[in-house]
Predicted model as a PDB file, atoms N, CA, C, CB and O in Angstrom, pLDDT in the B-factor column:
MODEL        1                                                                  
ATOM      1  N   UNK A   1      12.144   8.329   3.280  1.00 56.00           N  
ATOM      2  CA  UNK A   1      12.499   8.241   1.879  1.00 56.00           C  
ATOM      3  C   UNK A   1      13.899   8.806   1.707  1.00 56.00           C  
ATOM      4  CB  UNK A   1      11.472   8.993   0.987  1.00 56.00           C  
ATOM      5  O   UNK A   1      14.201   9.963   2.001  1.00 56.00           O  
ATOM      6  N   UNK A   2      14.766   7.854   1.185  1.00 62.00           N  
ATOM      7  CA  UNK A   2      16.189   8.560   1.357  1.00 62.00           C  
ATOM      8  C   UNK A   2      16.449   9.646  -0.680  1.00 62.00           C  
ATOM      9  CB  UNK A   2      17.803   6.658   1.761  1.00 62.00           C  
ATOM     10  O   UNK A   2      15.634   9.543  -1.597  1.00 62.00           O  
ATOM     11  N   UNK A   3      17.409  10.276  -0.724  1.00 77.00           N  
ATOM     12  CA  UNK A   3      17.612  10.847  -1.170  1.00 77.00           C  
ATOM     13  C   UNK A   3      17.921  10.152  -2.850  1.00 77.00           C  
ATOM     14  CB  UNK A   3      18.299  11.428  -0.331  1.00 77.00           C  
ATOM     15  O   UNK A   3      17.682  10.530  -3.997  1.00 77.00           O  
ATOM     16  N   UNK A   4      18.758   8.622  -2.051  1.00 84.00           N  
ATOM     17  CA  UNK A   4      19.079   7.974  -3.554  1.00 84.00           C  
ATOM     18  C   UNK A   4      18.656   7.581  -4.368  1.00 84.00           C  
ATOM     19  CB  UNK A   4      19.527   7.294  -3.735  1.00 84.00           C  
ATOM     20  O   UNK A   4      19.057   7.327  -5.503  1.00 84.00           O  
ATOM     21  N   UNK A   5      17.263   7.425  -3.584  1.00 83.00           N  
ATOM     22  CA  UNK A   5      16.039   6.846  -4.483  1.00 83.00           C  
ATOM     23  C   UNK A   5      15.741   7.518  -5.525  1.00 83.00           C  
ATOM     24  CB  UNK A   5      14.802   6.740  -3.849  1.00 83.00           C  
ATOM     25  O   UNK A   5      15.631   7.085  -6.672  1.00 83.00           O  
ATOM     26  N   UNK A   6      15.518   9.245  -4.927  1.00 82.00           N  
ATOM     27  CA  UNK A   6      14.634   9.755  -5.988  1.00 82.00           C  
ATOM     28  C   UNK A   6      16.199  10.183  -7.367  1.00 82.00           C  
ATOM     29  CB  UNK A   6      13.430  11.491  -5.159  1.00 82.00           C  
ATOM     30  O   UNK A   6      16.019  10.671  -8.483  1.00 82.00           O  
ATOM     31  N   UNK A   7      17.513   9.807  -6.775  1.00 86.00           N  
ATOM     32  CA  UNK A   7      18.616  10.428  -7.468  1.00 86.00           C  
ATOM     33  C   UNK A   7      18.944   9.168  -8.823  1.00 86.00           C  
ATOM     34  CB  UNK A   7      20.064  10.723  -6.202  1.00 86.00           C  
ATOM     35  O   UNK A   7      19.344   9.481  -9.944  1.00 86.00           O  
ATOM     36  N   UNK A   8      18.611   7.527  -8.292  1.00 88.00           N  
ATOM     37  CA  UNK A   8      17.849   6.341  -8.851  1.00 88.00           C  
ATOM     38  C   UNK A   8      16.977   6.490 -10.034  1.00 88.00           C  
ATOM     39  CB  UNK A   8      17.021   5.828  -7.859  1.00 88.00           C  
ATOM     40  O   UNK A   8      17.266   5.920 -11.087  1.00 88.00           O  
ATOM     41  N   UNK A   9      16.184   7.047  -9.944  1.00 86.00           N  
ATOM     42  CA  UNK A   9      14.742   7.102 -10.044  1.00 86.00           C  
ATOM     43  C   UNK A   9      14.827   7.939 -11.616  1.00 86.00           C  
ATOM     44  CB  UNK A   9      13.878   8.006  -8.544  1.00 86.00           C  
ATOM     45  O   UNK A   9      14.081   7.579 -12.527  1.00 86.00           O  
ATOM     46  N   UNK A  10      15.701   8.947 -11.781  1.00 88.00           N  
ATOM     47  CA  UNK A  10      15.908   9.276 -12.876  1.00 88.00           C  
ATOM     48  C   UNK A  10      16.220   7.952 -14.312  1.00 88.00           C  
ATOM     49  CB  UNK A  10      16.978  10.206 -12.502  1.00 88.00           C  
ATOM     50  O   UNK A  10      15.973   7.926 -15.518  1.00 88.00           O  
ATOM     51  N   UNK A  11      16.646   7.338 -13.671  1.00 92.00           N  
ATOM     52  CA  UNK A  11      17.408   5.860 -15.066  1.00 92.00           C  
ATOM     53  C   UNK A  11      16.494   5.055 -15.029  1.00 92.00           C  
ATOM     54  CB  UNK A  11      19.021   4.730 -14.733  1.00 92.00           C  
ATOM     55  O   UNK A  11      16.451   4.207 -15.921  1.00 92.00           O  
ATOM     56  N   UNK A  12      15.052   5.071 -13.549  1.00 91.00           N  
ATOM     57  CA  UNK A  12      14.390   3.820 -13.794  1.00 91.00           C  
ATOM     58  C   UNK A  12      12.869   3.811 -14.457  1.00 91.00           C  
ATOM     59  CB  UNK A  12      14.353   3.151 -12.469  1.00 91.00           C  
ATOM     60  O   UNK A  12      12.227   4.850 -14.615  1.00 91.00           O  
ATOM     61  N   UNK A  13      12.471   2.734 -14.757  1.00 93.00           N  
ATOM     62  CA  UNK A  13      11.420   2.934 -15.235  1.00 93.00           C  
ATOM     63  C   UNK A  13      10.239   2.694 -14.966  1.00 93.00           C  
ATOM     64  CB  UNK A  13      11.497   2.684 -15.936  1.00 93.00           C  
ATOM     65  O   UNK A  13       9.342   3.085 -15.713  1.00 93.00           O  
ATOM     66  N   UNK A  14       9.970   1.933 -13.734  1.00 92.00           N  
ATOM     67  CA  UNK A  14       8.862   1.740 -12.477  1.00 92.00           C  
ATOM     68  C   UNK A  14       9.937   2.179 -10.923  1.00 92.00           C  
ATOM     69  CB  UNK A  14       8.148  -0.398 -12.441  1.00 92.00           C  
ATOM     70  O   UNK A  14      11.150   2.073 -10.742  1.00 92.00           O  
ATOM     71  N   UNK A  15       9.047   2.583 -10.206  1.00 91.00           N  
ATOM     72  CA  UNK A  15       9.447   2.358  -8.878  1.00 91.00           C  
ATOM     73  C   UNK A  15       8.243   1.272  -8.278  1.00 91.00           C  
ATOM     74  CB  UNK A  15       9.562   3.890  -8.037  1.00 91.00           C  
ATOM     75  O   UNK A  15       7.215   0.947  -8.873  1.00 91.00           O  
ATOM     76  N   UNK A  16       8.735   0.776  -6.795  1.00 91.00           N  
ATOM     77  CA  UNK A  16       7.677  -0.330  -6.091  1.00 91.00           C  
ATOM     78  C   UNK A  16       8.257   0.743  -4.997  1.00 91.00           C  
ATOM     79  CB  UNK A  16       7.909  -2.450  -5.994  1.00 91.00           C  
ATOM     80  O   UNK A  16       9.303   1.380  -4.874  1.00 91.00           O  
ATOM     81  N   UNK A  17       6.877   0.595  -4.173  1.00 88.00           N  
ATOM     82  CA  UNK A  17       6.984   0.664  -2.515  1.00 88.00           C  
ATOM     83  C   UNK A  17       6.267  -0.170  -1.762  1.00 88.00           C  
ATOM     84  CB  UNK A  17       6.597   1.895  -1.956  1.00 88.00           C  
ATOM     85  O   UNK A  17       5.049  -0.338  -1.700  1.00 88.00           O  
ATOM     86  N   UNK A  18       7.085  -0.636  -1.238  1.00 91.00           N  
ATOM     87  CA  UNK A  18       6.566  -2.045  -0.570  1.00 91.00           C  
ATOM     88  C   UNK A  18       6.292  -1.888   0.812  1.00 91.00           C  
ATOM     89  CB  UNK A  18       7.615  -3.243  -0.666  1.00 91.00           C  
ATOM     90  O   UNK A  18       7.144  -1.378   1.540  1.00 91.00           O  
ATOM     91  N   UNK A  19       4.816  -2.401   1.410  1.00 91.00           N  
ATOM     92  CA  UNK A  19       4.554  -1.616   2.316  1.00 91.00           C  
ATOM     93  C   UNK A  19       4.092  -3.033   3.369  1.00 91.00           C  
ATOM     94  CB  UNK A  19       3.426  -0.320   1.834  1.00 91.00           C  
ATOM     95  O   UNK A  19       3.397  -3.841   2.753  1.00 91.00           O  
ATOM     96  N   UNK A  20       4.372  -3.400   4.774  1.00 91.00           N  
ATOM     97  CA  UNK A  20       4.318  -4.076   5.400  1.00 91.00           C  
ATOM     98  C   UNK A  20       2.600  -4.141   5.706  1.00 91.00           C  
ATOM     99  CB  UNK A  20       5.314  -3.808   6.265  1.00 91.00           C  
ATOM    100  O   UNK A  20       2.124  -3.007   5.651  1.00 91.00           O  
ATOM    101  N   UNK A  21       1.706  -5.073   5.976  1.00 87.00           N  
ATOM    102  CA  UNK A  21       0.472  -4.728   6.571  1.00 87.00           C  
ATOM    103  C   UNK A  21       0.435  -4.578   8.210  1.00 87.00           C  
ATOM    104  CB  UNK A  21      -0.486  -5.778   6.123  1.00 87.00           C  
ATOM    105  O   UNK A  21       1.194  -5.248   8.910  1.00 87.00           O  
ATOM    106  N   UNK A  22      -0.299  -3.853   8.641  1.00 85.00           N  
ATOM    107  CA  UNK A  22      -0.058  -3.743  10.219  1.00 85.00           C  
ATOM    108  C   UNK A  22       1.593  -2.891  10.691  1.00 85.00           C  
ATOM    109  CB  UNK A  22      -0.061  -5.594  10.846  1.00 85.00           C  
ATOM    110  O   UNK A  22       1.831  -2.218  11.694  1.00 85.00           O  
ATOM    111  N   UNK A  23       2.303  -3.172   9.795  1.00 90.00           N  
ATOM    112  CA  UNK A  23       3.430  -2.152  10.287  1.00 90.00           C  
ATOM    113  C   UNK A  23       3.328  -0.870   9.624  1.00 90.00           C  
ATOM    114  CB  UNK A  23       4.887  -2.672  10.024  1.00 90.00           C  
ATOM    115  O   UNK A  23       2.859   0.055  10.287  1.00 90.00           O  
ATOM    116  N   UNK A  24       3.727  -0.628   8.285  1.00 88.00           N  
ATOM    117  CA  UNK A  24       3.625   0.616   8.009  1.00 88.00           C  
ATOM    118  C   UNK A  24       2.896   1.558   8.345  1.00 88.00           C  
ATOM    119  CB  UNK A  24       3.567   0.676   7.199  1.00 88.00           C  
ATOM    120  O   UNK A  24       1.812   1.551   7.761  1.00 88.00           O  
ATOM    121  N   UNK A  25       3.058   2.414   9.090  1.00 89.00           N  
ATOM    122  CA  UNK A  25       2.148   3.683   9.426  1.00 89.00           C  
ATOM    123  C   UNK A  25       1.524   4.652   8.458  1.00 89.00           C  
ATOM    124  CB  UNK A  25       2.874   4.515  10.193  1.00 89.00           C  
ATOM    125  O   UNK A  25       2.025   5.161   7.456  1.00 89.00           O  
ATOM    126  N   UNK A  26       0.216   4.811   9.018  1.00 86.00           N  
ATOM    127  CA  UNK A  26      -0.940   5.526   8.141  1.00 86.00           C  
ATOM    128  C   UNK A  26      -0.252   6.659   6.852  1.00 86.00           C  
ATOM    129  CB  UNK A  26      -2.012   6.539   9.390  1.00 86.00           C  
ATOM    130  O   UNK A  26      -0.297   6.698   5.623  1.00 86.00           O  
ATOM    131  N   UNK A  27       0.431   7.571   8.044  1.00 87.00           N  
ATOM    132  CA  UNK A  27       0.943   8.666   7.374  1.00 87.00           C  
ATOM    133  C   UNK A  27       2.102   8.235   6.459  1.00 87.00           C  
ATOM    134  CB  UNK A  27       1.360   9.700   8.355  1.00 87.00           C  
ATOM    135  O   UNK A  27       2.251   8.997   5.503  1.00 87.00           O  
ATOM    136  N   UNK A  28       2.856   7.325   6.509  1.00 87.00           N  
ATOM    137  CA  UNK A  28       4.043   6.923   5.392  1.00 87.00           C  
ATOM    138  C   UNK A  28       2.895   6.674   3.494  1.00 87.00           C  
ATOM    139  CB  UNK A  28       5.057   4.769   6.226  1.00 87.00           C  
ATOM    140  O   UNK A  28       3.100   6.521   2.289  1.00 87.00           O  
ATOM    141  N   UNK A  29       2.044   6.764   4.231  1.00 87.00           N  
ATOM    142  CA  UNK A  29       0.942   6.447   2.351  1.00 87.00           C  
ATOM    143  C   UNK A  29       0.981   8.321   2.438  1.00 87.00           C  
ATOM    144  CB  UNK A  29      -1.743   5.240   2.433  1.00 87.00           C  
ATOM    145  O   UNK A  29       1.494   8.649   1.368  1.00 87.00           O  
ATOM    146  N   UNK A  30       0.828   8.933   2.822  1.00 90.00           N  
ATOM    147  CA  UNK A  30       1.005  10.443   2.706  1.00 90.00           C  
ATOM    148  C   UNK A  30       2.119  10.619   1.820  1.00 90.00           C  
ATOM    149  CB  UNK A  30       1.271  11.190   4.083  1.00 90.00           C  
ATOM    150  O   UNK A  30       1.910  10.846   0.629  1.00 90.00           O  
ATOM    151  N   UNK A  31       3.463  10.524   2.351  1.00 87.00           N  
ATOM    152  CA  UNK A  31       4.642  10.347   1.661  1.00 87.00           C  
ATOM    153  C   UNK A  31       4.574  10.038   0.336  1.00 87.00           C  
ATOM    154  CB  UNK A  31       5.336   9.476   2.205  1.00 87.00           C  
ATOM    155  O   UNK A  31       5.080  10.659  -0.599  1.00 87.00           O  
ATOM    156  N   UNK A  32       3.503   8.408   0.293  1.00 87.00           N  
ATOM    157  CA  UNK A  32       3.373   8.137  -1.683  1.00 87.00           C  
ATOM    158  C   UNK A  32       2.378   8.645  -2.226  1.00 87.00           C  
ATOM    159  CB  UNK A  32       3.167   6.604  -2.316  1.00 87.00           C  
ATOM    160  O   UNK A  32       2.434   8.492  -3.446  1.00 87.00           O  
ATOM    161  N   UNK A  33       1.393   9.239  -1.853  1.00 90.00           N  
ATOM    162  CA  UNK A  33       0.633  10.183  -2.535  1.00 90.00           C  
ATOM    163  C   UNK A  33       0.866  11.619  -2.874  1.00 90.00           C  
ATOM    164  CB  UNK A  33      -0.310  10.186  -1.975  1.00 90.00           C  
ATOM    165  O   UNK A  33       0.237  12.421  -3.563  1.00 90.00           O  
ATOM    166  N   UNK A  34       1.860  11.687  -2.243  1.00 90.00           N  
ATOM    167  CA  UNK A  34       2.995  13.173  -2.083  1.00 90.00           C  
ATOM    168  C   UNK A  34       3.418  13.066  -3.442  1.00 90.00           C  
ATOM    169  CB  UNK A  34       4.578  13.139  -0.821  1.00 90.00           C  
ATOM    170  O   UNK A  34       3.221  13.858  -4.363  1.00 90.00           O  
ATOM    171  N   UNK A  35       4.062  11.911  -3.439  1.00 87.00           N  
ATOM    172  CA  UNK A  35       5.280  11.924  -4.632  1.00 87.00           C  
ATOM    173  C   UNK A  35       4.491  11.142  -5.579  1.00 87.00           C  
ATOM    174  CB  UNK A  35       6.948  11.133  -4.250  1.00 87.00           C  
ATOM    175  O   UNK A  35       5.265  10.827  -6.483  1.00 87.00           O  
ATOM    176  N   UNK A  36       3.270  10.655  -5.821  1.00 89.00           N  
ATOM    177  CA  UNK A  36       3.045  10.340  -6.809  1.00 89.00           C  
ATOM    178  C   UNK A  36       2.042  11.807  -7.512  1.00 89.00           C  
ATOM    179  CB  UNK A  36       2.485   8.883  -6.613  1.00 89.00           C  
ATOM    180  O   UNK A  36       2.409  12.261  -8.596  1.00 89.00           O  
ATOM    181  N   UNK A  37       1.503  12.083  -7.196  1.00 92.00           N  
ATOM    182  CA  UNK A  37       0.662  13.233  -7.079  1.00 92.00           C  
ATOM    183  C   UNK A  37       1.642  14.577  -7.857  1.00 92.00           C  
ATOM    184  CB  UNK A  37       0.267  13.473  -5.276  1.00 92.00           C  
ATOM    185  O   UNK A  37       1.343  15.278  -8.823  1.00 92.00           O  
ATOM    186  N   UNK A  38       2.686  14.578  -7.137  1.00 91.00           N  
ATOM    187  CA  UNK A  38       4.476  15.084  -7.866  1.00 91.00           C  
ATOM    188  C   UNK A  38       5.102  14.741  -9.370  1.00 91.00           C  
ATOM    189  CB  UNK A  38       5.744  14.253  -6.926  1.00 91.00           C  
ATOM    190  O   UNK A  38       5.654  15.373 -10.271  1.00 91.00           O  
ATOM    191  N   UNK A  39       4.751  13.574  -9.151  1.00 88.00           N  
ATOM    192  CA  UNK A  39       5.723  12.898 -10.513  1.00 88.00           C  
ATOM    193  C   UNK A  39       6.970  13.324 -10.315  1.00 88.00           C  
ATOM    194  CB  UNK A  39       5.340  13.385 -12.127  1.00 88.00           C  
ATOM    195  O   UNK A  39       7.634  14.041 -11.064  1.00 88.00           O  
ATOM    196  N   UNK A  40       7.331  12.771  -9.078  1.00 87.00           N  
ATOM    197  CA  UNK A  40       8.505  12.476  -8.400  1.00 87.00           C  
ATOM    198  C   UNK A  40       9.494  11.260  -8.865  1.00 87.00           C  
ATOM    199  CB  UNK A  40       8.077  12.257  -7.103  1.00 87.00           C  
ATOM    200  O   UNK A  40      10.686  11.272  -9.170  1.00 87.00           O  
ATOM    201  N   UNK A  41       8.578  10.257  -8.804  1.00 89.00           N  
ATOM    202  CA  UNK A  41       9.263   8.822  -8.987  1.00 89.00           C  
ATOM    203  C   UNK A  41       8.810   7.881 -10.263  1.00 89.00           C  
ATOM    204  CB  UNK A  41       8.930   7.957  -7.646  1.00 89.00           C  
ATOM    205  O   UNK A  41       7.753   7.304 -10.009  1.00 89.00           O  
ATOM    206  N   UNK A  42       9.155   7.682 -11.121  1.00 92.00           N  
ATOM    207  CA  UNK A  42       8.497   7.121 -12.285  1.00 92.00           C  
ATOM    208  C   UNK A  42       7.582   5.780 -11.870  1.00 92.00           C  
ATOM    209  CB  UNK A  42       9.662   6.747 -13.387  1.00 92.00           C  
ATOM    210  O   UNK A  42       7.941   4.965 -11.019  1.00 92.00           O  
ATOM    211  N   UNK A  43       6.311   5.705 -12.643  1.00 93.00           N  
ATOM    212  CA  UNK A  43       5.583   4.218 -12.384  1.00 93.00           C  
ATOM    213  C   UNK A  43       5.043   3.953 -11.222  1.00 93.00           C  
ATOM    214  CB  UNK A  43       6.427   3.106 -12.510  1.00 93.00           C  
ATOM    215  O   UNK A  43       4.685   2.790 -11.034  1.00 93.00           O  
ATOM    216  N   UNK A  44       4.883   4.767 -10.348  1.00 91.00           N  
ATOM    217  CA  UNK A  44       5.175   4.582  -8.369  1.00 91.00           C  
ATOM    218  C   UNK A  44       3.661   3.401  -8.177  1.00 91.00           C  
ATOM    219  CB  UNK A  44       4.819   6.893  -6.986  1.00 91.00           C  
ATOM    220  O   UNK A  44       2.503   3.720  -8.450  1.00 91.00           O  
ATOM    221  N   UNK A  45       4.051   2.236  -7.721  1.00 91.00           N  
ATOM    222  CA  UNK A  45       3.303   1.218  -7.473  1.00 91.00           C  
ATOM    223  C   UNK A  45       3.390   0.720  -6.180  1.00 91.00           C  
ATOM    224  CB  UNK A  45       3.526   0.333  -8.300  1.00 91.00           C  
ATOM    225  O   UNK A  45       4.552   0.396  -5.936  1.00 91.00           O  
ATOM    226  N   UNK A  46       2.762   0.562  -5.412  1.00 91.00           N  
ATOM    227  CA  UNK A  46       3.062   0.397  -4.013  1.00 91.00           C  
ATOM    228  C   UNK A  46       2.467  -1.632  -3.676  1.00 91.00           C  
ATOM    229  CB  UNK A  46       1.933   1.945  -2.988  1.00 91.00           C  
ATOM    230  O   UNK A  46       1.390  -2.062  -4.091  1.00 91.00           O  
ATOM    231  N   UNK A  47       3.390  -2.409  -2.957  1.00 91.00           N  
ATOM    232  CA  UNK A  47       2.508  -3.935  -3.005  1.00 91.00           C  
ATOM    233  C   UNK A  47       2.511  -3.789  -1.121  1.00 91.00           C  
ATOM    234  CB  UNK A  47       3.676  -5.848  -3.978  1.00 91.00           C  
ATOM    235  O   UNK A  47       3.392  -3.211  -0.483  1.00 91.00           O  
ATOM    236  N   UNK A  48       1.329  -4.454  -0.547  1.00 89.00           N  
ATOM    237  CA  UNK A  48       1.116  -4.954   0.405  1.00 89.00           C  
ATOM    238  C   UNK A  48       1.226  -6.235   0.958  1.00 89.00           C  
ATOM    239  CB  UNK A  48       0.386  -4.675   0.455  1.00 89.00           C  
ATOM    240  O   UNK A  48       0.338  -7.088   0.945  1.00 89.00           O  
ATOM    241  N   UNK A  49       2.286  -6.336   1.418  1.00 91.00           N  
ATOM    242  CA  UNK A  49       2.714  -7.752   1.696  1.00 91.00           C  
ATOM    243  C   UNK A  49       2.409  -8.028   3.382  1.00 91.00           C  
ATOM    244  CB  UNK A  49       4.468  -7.938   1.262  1.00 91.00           C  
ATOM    245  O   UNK A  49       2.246  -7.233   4.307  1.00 91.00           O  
ATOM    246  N   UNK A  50       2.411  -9.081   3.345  1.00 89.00           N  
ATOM    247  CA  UNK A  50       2.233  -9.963   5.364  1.00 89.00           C  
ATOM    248  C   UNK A  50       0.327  -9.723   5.702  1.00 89.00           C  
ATOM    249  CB  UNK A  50       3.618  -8.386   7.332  1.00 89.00           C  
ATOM    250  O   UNK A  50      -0.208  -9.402   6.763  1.00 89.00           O  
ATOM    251  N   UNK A  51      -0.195  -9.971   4.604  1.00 83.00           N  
ATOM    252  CA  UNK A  51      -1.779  -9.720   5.019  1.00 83.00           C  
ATOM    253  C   UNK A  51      -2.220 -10.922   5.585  1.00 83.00           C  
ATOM    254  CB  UNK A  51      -2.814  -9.345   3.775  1.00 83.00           C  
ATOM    255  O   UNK A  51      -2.275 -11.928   4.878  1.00 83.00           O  
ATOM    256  N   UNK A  52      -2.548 -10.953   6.796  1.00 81.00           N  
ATOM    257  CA  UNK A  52      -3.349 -12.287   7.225  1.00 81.00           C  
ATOM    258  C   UNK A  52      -4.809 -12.536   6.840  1.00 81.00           C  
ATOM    259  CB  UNK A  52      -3.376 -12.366   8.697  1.00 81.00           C  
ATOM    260  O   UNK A  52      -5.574 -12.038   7.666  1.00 81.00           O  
ATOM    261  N   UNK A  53      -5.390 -13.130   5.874  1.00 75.00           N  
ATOM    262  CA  UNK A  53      -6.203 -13.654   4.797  1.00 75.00           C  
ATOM    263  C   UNK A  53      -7.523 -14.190   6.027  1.00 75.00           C  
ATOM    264  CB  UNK A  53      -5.241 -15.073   3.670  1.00 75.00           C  
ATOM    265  O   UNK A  53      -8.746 -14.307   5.948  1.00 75.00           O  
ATOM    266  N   UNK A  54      -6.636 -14.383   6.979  1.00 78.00           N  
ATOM    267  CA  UNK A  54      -7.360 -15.072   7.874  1.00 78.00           C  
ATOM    268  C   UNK A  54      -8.141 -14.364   8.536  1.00 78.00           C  
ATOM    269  CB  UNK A  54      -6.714 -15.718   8.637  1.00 78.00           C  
ATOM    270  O   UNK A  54      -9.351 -14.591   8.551  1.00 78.00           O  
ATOM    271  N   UNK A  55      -7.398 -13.060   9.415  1.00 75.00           N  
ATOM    272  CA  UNK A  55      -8.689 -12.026   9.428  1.00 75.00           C  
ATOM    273  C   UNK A  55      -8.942 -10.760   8.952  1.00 75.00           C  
ATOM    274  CB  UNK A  55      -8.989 -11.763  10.494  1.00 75.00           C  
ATOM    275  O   UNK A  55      -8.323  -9.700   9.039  1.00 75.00           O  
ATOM    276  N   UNK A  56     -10.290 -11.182   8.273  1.00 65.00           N  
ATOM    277  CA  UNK A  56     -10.748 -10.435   7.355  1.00 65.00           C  
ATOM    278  C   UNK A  56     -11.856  -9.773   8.374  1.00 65.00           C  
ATOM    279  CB  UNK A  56     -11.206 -11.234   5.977  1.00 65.00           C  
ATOM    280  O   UNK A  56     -12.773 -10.080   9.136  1.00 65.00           O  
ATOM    281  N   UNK A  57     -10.927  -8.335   7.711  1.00 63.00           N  
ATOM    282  CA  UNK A  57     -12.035  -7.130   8.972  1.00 63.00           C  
ATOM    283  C   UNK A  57     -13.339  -6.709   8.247  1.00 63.00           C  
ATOM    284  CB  UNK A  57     -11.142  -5.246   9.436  1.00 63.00           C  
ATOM    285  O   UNK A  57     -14.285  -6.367   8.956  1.00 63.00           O  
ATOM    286  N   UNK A  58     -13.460  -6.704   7.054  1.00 63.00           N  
ATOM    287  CA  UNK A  58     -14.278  -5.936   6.301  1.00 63.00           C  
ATOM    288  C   UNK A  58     -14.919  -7.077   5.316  1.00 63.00           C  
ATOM    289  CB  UNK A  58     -13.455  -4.693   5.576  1.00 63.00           C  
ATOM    290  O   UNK A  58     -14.056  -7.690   4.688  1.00 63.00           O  
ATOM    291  N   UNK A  59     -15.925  -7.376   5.126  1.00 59.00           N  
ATOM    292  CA  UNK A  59     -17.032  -8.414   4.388  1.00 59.00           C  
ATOM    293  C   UNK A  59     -18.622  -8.406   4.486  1.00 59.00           C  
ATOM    294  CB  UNK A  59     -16.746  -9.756   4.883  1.00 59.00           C  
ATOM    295  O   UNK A  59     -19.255  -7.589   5.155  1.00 59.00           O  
ATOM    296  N   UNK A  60     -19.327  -9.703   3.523  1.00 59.00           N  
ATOM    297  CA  UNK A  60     -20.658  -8.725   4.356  1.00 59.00           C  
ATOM    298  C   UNK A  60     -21.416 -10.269   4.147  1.00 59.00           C  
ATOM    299  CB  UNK A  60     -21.634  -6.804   3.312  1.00 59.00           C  
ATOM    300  O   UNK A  60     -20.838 -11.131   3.485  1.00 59.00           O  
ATOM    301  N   UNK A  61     -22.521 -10.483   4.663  1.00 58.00           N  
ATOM    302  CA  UNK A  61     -23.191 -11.532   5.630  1.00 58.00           C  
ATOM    303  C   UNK A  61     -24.541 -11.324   5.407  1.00 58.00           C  
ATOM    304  CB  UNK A  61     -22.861 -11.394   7.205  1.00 58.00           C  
ATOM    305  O   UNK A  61     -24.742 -10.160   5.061  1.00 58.00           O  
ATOM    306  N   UNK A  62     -25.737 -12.127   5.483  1.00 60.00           N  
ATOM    307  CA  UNK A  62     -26.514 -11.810   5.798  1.00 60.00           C  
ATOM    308  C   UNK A  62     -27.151 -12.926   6.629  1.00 60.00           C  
ATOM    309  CB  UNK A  62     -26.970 -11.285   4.905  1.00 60.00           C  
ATOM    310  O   UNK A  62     -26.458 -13.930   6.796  1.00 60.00           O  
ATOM    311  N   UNK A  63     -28.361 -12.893   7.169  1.00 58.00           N  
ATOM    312  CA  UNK A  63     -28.868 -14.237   8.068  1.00 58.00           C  
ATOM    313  C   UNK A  63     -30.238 -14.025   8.681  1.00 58.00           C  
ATOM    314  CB  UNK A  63     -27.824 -14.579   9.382  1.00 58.00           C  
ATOM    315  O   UNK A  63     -30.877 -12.989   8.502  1.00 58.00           O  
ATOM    316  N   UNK A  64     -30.538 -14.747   9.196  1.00 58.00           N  
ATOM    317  CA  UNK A  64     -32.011 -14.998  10.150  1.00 58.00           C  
ATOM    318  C   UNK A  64     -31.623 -15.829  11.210  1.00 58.00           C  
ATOM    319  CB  UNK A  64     -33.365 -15.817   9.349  1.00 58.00           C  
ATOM    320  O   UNK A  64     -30.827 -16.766  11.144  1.00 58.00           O  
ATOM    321  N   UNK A  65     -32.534 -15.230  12.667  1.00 55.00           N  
ATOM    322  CA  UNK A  65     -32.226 -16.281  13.555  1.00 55.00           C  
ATOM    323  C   UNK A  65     -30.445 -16.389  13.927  1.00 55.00           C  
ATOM    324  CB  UNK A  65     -32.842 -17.674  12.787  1.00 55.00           C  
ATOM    325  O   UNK A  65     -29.577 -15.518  13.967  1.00 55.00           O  
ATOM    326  N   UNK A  66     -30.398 -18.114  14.199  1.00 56.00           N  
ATOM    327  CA  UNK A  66     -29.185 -18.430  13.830  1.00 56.00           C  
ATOM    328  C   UNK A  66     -28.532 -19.059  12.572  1.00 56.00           C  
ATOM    329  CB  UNK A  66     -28.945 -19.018  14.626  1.00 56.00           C  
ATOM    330  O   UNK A  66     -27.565 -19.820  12.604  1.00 56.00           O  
ATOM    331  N   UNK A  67     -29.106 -18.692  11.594  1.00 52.00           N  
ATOM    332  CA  UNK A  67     -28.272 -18.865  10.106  1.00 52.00           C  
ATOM    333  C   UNK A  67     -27.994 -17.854   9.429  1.00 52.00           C  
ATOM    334  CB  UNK A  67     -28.894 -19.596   9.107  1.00 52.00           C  
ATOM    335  O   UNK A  67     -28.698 -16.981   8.921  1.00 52.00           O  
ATOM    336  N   UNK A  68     -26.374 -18.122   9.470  1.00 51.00           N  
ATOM    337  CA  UNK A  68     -25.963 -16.925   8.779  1.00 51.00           C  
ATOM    338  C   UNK A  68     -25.006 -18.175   7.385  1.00 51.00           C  
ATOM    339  CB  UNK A  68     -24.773 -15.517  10.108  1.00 51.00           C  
ATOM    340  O   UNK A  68     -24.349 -19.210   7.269  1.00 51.00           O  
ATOM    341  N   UNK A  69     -25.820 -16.654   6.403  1.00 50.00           N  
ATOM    342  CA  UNK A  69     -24.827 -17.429   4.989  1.00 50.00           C  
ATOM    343  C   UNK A  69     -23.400 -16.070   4.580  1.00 50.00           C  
ATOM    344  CB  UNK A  69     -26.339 -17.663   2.976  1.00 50.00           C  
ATOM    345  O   UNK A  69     -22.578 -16.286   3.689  1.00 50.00           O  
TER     346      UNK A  69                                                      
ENDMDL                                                                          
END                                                                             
C-alpha cells in the first residue's frame, strides 16, 4: 500500500481495491481489514476480478447410486 493513496484518499469519496483471484495473497486482505476496520480510506470496497466460473470449488449436490442432481 503506497503512501499516496492514503495522502489521495483524503479528497476521495470511495476507494476500490481490486484484488486478482488466485494471485493476491491471503494476507494482503489483512492489509484491507486493517484499514477498513481504521477508517483509513473512505468507502473501502474491494472487487474480485479473473474468477474462473468454471471451477467452482465450493457447491452442493445430492444423489443415489449413479444419479447425481
Amino acid at each position: 500500500m503506497a503512501t499516496d493513496t492514503q495522502i489521495i484518499a483524503r479528497v476521495a469519496d470511495a476507494t476500490l481495491y481490486i484484488c486478482r483471484a488466485n494471485y493476491t495473497h491471503k494476507s494482503d486482505y489483512l492489509l484491507i481489514n486493517n484499514l477498513q476496520e481504521h477508517k483509513r480510506l473512505p468507502q473501502l470496497c474491494t472487487v474480485i476480478n479473473g474468477l474462473d466460473m468454471k471451477k467452482k470449488k465450493y457447491g452442493y449436490h445430492y444423489g443415489y447410486g449413479k444419479y447425481t442432481y
